[in-house]
N, C-alpha and C positions, 0 to 999 in steps of 0.2 A: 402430311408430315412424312409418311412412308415414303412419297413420291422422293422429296427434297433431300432425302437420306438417301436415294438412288442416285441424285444427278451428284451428289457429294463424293458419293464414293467412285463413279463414273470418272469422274472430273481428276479425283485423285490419283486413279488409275491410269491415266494417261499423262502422268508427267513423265519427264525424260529422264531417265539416269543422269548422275552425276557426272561428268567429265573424269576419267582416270587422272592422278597427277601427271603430271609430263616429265618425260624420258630425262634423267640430265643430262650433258654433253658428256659424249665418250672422252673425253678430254680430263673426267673427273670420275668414271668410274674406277671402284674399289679401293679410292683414296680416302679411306676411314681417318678419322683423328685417333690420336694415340689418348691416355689417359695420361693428361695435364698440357696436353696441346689446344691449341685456338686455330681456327683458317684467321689467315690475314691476308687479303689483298693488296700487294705490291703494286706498285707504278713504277717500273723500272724504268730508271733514266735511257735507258738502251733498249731498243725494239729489237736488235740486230741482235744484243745478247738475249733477250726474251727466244730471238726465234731458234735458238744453239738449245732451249731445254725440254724437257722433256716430261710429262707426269711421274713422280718415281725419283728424279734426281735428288741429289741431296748437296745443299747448295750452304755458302754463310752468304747471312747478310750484311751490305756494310752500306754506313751513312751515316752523316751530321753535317755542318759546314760549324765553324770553317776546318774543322779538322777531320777527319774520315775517322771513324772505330768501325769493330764489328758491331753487330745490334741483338742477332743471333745466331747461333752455331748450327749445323747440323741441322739446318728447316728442309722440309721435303716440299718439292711442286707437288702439287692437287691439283692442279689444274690453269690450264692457258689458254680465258677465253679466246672465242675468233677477234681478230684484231682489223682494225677498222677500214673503210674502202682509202686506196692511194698511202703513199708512204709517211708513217708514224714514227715522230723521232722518238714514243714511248709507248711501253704496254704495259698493261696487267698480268699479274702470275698472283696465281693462291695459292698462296705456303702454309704449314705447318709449321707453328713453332711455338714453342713453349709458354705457356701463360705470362710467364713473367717477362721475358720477351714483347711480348705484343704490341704494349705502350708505345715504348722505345722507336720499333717497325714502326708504328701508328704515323709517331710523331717525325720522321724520315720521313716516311710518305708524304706526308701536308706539306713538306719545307719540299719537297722536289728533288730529295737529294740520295736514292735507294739503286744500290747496284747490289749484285751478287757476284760469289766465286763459287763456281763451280769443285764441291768436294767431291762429287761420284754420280755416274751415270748409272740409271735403271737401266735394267735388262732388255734390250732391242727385239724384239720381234722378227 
């Protein structure tokens, strides 16, 4: 019994730590959500204006068909994953934008119909 309690603890002894979480993209560090903000992932119809922004910017968003509105004011990039091998007439950008907002974004995004205006440039390095 004594034996079986040794190979036990032996046996437990040698497992491997857990893996640390992985790093996220510099692309998205210290882009905290505010209090009453959501991340929402854009598909912006434009790759070419995706590659104009920057984490930090603070952009509106506008979409519907057939008529174009804003959707939300004042959203900030969080981030813009890497975008994909060869030329994309579309990208992703994660915004910050208000709860009540999101929907609206959401439902833009499904129909294919999500651009931004650029309201203000983060601070360049």
């Amino acid at each position: 019994m004594l034996a079986g309690l040794g190979v036990l603890l032996a046996v437990g002894a040698m497992r491997a730590e857990p893996a640390p979480p992985p790093t996220p993209p510099a692309t998205t560090a210290g882009a905290d959500l505010r209090a009453g903000e959501v991340a929402v992932p854009a598909l912006l119809s434009s790759a070419a204006v995706a590659a104009l922004l920057s984490v930090g910017d603070v952009v509106d968003v506008i979409g519907g068909t057939p008529v174009a509105s804003v959707l939300a004011r004042n959203a900030r990039v969080l981030g813009i994953p890497g975008s994909p091998v060869g030329a994309a007439a579309t990208a992703v950008v994660v915004l910050a934008v208000r709860e009540s907002e999101a929907l609206p974004v959401g439902q833009a995004v499904g129909d294919g119909t999500v651009m931004v205006i650029i309201r203000s440039r983060a601070a360049r390095r």
